[in-house]
LOMI-749586 format. One record per residue (C-alpha): z, x, y; residue in one letter. Coordinates in nm, 4 decimals, decimal comma, always signed. Last residue first. Layout:
% LOMI-749586
+----------+----------+----------+---+
:        w :        u :        v : r :
+----------+----------+----------+---+
:        Z :        X :        Y : A :
...
+----------+----------+----------+---+
//
This chain:
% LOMI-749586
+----------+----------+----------+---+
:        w :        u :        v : r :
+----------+----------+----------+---+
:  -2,5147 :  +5,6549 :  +0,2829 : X :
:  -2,2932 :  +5,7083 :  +0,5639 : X :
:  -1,9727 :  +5,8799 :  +0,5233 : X :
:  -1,6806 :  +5,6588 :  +0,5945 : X :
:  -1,4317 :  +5,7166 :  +0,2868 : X :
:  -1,5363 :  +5,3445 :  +0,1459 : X :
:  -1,8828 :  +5,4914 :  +0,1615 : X :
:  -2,1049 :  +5,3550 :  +0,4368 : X :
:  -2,4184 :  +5,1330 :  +0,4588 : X :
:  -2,3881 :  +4,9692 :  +0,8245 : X :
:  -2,4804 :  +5,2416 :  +1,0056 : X :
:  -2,8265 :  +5,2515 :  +0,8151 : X :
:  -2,9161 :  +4,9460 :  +0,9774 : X :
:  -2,9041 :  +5,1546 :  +1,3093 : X :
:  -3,1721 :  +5,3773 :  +1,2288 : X :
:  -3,4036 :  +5,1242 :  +1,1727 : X :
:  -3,3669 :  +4,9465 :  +1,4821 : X :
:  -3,3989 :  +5,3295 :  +1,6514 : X :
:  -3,7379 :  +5,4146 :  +1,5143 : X :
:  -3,8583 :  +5,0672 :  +1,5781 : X :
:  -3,7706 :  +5,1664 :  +1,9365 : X :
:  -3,9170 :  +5,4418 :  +1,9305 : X :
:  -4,2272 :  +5,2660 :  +1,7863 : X :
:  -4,2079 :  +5,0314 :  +2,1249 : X :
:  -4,1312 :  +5,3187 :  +2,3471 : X :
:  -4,4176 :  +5,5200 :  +2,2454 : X :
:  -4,6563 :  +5,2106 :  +2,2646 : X :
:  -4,5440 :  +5,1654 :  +2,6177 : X :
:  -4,5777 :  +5,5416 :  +2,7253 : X :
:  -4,9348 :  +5,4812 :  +2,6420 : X :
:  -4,9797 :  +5,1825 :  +2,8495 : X :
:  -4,7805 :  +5,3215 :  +3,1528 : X :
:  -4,9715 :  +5,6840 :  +3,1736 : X :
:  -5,2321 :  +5,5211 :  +3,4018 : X :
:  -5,4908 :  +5,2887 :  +3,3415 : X :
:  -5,6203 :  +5,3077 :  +2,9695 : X :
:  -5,8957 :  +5,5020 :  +2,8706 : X :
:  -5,8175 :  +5,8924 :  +2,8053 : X :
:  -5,4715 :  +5,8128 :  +2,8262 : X :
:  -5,4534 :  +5,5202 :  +2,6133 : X :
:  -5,7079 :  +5,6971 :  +2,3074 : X :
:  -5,4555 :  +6,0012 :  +2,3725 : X :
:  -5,1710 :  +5,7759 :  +2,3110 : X :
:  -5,3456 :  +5,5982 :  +1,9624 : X :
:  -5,4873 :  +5,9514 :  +1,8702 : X :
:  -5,1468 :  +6,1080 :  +1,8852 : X :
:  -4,9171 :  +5,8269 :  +1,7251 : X :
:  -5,0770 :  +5,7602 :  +1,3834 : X :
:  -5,1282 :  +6,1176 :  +1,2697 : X :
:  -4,8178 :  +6,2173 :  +1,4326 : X :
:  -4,6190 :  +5,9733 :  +1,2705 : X :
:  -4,8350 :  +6,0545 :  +0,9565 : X :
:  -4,6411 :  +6,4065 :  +0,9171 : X :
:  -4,2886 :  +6,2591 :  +0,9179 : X :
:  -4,4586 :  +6,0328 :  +0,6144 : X :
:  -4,5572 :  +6,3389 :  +0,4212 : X :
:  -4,2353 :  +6,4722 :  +0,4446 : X :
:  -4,0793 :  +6,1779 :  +0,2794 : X :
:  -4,2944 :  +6,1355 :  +0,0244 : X :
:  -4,3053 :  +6,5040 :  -0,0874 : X :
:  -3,8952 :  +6,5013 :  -0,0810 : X :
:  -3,9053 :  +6,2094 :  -0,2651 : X :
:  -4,1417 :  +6,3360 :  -0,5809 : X :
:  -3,8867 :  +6,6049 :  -0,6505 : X :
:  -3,6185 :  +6,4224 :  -0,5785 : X :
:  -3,6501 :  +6,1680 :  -0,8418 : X :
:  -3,5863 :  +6,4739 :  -1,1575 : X :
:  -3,3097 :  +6,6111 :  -0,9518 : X :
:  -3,1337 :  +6,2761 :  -0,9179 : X :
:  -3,1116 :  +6,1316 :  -0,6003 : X :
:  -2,7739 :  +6,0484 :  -0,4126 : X :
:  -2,8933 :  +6,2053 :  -0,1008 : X :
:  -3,2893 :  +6,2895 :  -0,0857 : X :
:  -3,3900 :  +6,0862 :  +0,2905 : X :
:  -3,0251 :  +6,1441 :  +0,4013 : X :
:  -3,0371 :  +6,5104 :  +0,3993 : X :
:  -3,3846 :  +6,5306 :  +0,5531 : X :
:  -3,2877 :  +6,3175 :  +0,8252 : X :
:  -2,9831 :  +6,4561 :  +0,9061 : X :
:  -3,0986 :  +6,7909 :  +0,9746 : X :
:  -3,3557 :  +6,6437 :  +1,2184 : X :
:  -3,1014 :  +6,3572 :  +1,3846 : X :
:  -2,8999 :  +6,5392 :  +1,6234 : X :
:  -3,1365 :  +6,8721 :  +1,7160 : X :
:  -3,4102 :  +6,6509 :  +1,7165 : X :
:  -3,2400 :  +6,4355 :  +1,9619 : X :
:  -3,1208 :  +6,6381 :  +2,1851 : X :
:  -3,4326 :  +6,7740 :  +2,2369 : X :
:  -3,6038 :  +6,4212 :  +2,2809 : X :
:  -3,3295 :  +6,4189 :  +2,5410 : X :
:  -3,3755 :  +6,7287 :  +2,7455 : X :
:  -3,7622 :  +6,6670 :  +2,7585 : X :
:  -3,6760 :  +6,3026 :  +2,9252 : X :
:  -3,4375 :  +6,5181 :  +3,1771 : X :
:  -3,6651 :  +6,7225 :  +3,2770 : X :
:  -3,9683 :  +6,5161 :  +3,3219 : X :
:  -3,8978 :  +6,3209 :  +3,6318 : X :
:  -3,6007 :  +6,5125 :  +3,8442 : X :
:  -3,6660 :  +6,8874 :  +3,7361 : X :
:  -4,0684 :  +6,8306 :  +3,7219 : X :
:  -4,1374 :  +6,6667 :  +4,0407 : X :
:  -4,3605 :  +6,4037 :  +4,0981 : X :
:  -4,3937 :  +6,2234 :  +3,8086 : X :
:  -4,5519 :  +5,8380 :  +3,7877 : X :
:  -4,3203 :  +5,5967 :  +3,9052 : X :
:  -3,9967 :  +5,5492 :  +3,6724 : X :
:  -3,9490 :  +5,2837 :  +3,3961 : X :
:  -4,1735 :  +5,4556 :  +3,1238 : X :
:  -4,0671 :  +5,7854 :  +3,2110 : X :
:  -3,6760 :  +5,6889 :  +3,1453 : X :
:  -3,7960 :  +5,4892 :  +2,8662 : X :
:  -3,9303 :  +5,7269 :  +2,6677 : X :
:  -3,6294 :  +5,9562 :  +2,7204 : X :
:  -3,3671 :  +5,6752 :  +2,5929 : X :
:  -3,5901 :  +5,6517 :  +2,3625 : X :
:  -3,5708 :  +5,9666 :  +2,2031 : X :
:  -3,1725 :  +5,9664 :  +2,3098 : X :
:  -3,1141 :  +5,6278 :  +2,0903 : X :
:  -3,2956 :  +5,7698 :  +1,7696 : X :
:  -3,0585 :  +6,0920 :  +1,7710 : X :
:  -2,7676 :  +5,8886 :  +1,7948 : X :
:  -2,9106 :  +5,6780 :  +1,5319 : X :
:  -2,9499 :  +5,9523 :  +1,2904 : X :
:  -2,6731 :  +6,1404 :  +1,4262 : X :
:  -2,4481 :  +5,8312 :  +1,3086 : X :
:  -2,5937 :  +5,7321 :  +0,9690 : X :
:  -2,6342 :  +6,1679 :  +0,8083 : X :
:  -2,2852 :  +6,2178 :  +0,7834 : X :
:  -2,0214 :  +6,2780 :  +1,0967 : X :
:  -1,7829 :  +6,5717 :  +0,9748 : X :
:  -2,0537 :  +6,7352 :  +0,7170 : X :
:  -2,3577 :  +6,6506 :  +0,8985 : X :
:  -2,2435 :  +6,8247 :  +1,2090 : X :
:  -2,1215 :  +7,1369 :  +0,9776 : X :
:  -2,4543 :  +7,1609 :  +0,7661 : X :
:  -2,6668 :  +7,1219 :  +1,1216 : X :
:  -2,4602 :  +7,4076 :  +1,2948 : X :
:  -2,7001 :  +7,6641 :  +1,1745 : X :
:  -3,0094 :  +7,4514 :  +1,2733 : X :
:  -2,8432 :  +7,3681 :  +1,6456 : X :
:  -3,0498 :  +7,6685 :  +1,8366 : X :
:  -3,3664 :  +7,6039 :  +1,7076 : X :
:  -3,3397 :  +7,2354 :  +1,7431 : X :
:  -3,1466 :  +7,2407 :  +2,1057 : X :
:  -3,4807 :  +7,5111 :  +2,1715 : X :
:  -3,7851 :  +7,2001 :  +2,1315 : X :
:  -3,7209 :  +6,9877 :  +2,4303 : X :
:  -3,6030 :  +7,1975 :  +2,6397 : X :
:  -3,9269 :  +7,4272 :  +2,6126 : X :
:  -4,1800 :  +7,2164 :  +2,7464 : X :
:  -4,1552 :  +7,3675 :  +3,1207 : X :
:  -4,1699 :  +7,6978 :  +2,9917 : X :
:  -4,4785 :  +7,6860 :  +2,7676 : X :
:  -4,6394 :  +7,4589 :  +3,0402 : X :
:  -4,5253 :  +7,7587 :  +3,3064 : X :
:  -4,7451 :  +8,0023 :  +3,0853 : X :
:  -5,0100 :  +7,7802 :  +3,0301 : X :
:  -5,0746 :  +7,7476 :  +3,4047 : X :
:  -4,9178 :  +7,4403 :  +3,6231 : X :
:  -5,1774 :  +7,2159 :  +3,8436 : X :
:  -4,8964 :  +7,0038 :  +3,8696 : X :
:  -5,0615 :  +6,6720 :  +3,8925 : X :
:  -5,3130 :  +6,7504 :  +3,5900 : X :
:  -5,1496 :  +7,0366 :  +3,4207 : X :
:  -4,7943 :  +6,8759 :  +3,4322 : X :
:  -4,9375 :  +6,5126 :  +3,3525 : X :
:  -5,1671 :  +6,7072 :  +3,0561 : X :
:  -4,8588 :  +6,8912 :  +2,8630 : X :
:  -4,6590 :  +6,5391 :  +2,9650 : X :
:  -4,8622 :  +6,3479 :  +2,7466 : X :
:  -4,9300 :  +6,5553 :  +2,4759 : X :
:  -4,4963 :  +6,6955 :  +2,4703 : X :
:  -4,4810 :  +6,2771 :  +2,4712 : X :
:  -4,7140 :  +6,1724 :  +2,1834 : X :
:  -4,5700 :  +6,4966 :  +1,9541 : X :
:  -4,1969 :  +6,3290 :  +2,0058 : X :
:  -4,3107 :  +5,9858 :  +1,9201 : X :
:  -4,5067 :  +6,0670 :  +1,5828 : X :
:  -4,2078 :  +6,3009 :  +1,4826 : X :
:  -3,9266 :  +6,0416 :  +1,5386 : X :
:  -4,1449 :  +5,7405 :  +1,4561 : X :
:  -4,2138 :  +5,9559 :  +1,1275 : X :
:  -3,8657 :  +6,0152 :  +1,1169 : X :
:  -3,7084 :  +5,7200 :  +1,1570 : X :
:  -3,9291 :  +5,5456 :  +0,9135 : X :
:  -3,9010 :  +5,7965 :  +0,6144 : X :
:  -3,5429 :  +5,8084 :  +0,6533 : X :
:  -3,5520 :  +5,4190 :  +0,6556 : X :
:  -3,7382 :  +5,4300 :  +0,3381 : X :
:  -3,5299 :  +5,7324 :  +0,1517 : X :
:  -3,2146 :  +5,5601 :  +0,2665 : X :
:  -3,2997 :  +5,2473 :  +0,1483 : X :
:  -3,4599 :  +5,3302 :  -0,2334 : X :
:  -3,7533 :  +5,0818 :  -0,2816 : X :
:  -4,0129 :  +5,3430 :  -0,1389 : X :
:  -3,9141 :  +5,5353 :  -0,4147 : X :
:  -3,9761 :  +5,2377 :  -0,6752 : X :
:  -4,3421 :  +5,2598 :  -0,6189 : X :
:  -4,4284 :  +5,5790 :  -0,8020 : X :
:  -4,4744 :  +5,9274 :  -0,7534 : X :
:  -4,4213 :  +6,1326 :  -1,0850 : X :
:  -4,3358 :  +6,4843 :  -1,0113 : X :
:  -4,5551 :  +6,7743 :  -1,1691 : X :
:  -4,5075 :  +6,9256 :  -1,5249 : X :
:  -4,3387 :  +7,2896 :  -1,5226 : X :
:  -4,4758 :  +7,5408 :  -1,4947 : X :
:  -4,3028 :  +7,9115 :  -1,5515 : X :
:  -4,3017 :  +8,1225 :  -1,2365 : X :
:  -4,4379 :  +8,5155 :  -1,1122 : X :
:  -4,2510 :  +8,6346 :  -0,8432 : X :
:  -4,3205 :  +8,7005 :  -0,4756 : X :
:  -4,2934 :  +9,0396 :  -0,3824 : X :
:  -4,5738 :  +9,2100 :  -0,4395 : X :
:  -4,8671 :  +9,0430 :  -0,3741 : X :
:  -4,6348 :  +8,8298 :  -0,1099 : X :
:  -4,6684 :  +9,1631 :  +0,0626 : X :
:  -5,0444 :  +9,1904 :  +0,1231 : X :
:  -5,0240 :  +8,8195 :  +0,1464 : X :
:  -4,7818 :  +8,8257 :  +0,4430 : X :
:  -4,9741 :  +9,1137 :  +0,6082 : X :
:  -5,3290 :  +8,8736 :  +0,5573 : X :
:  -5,1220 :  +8,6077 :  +0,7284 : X :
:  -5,0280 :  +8,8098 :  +1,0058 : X :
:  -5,3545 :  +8,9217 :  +1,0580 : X :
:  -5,5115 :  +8,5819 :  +1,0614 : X :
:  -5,2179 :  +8,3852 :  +1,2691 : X :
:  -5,3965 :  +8,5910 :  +1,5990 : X :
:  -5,7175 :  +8,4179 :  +1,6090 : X :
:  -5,6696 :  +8,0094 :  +1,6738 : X :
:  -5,4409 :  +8,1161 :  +1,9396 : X :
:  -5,6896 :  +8,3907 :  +2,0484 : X :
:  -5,9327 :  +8,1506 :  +2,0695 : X :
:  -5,7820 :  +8,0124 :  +2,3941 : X :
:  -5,8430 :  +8,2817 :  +2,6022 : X :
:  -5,6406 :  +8,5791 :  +2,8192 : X :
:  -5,4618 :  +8,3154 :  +2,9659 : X :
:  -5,4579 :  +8,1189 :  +2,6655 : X :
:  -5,2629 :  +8,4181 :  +2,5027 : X :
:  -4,8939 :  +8,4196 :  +2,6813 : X :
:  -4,8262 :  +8,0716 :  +2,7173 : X :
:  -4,9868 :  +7,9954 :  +2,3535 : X :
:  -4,7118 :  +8,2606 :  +2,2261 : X :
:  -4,4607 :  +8,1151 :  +2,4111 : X :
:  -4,5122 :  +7,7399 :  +2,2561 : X :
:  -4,5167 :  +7,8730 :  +1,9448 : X :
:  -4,2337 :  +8,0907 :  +1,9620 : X :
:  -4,0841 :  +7,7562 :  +2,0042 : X :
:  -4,2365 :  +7,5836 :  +1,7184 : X :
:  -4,1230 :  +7,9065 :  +1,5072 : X :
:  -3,7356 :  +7,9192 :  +1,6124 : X :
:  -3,7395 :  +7,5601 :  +1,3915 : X :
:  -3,8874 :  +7,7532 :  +1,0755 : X :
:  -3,6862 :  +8,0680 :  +1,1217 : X :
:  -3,3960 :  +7,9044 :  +1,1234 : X :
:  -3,4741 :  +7,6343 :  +0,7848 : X :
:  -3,5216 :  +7,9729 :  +0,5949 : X :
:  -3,2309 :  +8,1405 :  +0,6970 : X :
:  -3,0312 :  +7,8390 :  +0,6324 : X :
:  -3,2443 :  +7,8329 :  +0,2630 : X :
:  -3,1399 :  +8,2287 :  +0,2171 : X :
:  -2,7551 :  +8,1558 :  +0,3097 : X :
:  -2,7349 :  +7,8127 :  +0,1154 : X :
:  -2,8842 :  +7,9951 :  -0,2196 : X :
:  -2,6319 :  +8,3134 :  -0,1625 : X :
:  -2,3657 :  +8,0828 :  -0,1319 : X :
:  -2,3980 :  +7,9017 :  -0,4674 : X :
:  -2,6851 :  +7,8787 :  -0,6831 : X :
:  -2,8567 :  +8,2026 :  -0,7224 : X :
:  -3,1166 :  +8,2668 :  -0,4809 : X :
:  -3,4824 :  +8,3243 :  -0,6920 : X :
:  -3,5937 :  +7,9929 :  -0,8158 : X :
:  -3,4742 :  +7,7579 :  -0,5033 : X :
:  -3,6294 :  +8,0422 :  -0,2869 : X :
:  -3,9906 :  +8,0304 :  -0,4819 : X :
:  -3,9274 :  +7,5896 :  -0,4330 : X :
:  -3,8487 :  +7,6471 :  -0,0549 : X :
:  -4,1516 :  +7,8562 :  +0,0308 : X :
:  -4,3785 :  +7,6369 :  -0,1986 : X :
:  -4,2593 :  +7,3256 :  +0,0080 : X :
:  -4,3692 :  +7,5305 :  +0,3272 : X :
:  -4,6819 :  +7,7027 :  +0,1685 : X :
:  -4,8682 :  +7,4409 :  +0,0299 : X :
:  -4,8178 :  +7,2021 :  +0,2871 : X :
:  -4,9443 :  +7,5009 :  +0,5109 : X :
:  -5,2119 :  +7,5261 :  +0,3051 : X :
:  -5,3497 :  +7,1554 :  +0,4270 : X :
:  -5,2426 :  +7,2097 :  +0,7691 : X :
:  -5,4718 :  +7,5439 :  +0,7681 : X :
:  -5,7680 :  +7,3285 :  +0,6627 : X :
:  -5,7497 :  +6,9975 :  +0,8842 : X :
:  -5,7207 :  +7,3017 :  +1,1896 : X :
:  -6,0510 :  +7,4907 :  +1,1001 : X :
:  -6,2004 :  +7,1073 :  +1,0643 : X :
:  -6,1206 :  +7,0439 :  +1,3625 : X :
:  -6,2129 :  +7,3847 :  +1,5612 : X :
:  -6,5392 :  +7,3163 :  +1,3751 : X :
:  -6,5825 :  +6,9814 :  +1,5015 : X :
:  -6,5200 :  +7,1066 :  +1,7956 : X :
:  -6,7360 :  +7,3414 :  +1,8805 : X :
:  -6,6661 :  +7,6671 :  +2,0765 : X :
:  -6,6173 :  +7,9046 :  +1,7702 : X :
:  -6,5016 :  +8,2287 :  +1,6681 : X :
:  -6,1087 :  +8,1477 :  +1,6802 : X :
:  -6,1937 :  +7,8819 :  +1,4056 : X :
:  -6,3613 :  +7,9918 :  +1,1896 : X :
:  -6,1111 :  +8,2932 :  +1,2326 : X :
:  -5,7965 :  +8,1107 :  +1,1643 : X :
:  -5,9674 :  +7,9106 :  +0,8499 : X :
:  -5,9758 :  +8,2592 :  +0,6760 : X :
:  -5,6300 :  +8,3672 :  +0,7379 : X :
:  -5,5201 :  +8,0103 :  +0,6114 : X :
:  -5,7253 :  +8,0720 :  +0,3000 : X :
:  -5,5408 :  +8,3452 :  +0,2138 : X :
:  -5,2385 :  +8,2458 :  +0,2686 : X :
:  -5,3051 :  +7,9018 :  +0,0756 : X :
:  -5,4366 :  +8,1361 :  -0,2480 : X :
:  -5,1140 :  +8,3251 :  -0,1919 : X :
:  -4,8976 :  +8,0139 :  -0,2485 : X :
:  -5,1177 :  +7,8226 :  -0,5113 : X :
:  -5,0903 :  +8,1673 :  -0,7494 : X :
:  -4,7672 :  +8,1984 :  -0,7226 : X :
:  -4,6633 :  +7,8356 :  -0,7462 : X :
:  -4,9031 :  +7,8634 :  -1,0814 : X :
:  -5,2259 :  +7,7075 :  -1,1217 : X :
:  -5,1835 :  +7,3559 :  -1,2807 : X :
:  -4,7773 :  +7,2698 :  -1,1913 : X :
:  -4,9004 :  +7,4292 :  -0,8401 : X :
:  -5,1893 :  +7,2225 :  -0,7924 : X :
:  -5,0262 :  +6,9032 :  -0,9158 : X :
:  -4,7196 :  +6,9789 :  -0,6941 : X :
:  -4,9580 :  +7,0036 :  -0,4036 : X :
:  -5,1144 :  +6,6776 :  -0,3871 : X :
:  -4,8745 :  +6,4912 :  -0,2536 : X :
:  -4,8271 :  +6,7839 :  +0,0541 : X :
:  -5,2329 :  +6,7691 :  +0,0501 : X :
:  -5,3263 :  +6,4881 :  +0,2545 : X :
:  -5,0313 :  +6,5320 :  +0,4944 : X :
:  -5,0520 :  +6,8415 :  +0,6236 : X :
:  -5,4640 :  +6,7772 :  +0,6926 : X :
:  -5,3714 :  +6,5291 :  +0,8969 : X :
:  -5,0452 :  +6,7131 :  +1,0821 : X :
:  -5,3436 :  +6,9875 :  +1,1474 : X :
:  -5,6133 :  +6,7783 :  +1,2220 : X :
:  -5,3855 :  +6,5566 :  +1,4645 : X :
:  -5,3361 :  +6,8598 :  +1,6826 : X :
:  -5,6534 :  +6,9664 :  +1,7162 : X :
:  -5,7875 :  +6,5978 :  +1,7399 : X :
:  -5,5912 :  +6,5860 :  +2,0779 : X :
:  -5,9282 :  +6,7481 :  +2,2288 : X :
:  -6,1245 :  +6,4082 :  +2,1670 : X :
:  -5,8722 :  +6,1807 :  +2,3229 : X :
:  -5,7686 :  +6,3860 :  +2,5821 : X :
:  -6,1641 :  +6,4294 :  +2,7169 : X :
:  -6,3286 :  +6,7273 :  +2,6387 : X :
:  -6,5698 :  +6,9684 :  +2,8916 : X :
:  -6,5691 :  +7,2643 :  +2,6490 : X :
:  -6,3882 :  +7,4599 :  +2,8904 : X :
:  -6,1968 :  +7,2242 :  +3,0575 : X :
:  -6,0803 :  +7,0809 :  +2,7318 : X :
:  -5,9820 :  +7,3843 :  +2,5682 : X :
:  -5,7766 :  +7,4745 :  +2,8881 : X :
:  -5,5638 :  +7,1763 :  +2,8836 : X :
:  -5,5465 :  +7,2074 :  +2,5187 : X :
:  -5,3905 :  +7,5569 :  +2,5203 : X :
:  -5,0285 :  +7,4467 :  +2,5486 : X :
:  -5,0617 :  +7,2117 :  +2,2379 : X :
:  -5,2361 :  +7,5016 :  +2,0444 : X :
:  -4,9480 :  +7,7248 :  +1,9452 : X :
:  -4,7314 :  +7,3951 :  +1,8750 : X :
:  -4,7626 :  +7,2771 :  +1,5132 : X :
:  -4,9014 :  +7,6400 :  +1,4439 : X :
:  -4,5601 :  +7,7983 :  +1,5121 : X :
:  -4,4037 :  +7,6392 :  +1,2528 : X :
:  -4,6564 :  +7,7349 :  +0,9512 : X :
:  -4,6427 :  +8,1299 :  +1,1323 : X :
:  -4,2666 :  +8,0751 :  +1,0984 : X :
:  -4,2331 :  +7,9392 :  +0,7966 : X :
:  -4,4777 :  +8,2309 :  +0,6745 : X :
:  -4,2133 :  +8,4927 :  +0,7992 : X :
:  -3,9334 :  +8,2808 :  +0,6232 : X :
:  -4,1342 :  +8,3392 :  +0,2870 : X :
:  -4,1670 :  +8,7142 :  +0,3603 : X :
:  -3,8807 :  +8,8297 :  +0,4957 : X :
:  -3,7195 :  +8,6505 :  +0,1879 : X :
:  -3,8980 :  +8,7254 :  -0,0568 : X :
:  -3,8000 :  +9,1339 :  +0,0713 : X :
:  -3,4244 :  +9,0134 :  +0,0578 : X :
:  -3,4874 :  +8,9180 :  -0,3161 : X :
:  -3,6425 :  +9,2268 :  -0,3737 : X :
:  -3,4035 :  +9,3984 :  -0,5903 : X :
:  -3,4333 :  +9,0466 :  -0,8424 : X :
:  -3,8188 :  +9,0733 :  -0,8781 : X :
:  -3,8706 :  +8,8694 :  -1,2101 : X :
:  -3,8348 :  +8,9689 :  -1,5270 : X :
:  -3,9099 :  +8,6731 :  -1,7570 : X :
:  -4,0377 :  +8,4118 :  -1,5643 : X :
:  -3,8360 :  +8,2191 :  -1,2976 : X :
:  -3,7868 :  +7,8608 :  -1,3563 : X :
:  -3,9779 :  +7,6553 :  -1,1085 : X :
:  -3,8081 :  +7,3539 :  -0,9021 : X :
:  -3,9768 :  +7,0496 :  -0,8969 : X :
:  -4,1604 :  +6,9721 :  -0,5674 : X :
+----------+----------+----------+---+
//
């Protein structure tokens, strides 16, 4: 998205209020990629779902993400990225109690296709209001690291908060993102500042033709398409064999998604000394290494010996290649390209999941055995990894990957 220019007079004593409220709707965007994974068990007992139908939930939202992050910078170079933003929180709110106050699934789906479609509003919106507010320099890196935290803290709060509610019912983790976005908007009324337009990107063929944007694109939508396939499959495995309640899902799933949360204010430093080639690939090579350890092993008995240590390396491996990606995917572009990049690439990190979650689910639900979807995983991880390690080979004379 190209970067507004702020009008005349904007809010400059309540830059730290922006904040709080742009980070605060990372974290409600964040949290509903994973609020509803650990209540999907229970949704499907209730409503008497198989995998393949309930694991629509999740694929609505990373659908409905997608659609709309290329459409988004026409909406806001239109309306206003003022107006776009609230109109998104607003809606969100809405879609959340559609969707809390019903037991059919087609409306659960479509409640989910909706608030993925303003949270691609929101996030790149989020960034673009900061970008136009934070003075270049240290003041911009400090509100966008802040930003960036509070985003990857918000899948695992995610997971908690489902551990906490589905007990009580699963609506409530359609239910409870409505209030807190109606507080958000009630403040974003007055905090967030008015913008100047400015004409939207142009997307065209010759991005896909730049390398690092491709193979970023690649590695992380087999990165993100892999990862959501696995937390699915083992989220069922653990209920299934375990018998385990939401609350010791949210536990048990956990290491895979705190290295991220806890590694985002290292990620500048990691990047810095290694560059963006070598976590990339090191990140690729623990995903699969996890696949494959589940893949090659009888079916789970135990959780510390069989899924442990899988979840402990998909962990490590966002927390290695995550940062990395996004760097690599817009490095060496000029301002006016990355504008249309950055939507490209994010919207192909979203189709991983749109890809890989029905395809697994559609193995689990009729396949024999975890085996065949765990196959496809470790084939596009893989991929993921081949990809990665072409980019090892493009390197500055000084040693920092392209």
């Amino acid at each position: 998205m190209a970067e507004p220019l702020l009008a005349p007079g904007p809010v400059a004593a309540g830059d730290g209020r922006l904040l709080f409220v742009l980070s605060g709707n990372m974290v409600l965007d964040a949290i509903e990629v994973s609020v509803v994974l650990v209540a999907l068990p229970s949704i499907a007992a209730d409503l008497g779902l198989s995998i393949w139908a309930v694991q629509w939930l999740m694929s609505a939202f990373a659908l409905g993400f997608a659609a709309v992050l290329l459409l988004g910078p026409r909406l806001t170079a239109r309306w206003g990225l003022r107006r776009c933003y609230l109109a998104a929180l607003l809606v969100f709110a809405a879609a959340s109690v559609v969707g809390g106050l019903s037991d059919t699934l087609w409306i659960l789906i479509a409640a989910r296709l909706v608030k993925g479609g303003c949270a691609a509003l929101t996030a790149p919106a989020g960034l673009a209001l900061i970008a136009a507010t934070f003075p270049d320099g240290p003041g911009l890196r400090r509100a966008v690291s802040v930003y960036s935290l509070f985003g990857a803290g918000g899948f695992t709060l995610g997971l908690l908060l489902s551990g906490l509610l589905t007990p009580v019912s699963w609506h409530w983790t359609f239910l409870f993102p409505a209030p807190v976005a109606l507080a958000l908007l009630g403040w974003g009324l007055r905090v967030v500042p008015h913008t100047e337009r400015r004409s939207p990107p142009r997307f065209g063929a010759g991005l896909l033709r730049n390398g690092a944007l491709f193979r970023s694109t690649l590695c992380a939508a087999t990165l993100n398409g892999t990862y959501a396939a696995l937390l699915l499959l083992i989220t069922f495995q653990a209920a299934d064999r375990f018998g385990w309640r939401p609350w010791q899902l949210a536990l048990a799933l956990l290491p895979a998604c705190v290295p991220l949360a806890v590694c985002v204010p290292f990620a500048g430093r990691l990047t810095a000394r290694f560059g963006t080639a070598g976590p990339i690939s090191a990140g690729s090579a623990a995903a699969l290494t996890g696949q494959l350890l589940l893949l090659l092993r009888p079916p789970p008995r135990s959780y510390a010996a069989d899924l442990l240590p899988s979840l402990m390396l998909v962990g490590a491996a966002l927390a290695l290649s995550f940062a990395a990606l996004n760097l690599q995917a817009t490095r060496g572009l000029a301002a006016e390209v990355r504008g249309a990049a950055v939507p490209v690439y994010q919207t192909g990190v979203q189709l991983g999941g749109v890809v890989m979650l029905p395809l697994v689910a559609a193995l689990l639900t009729h396949g024999s055995g975890h085996r065949p979807a765990l196959s496809v995983m470790a084939l596009a991880g893989a991929a993921g990894a081949v990809v990665s390690f072409t980019g090892l080979r493009s390197r500055s004379p000084k040693g920092v990957p392209s």
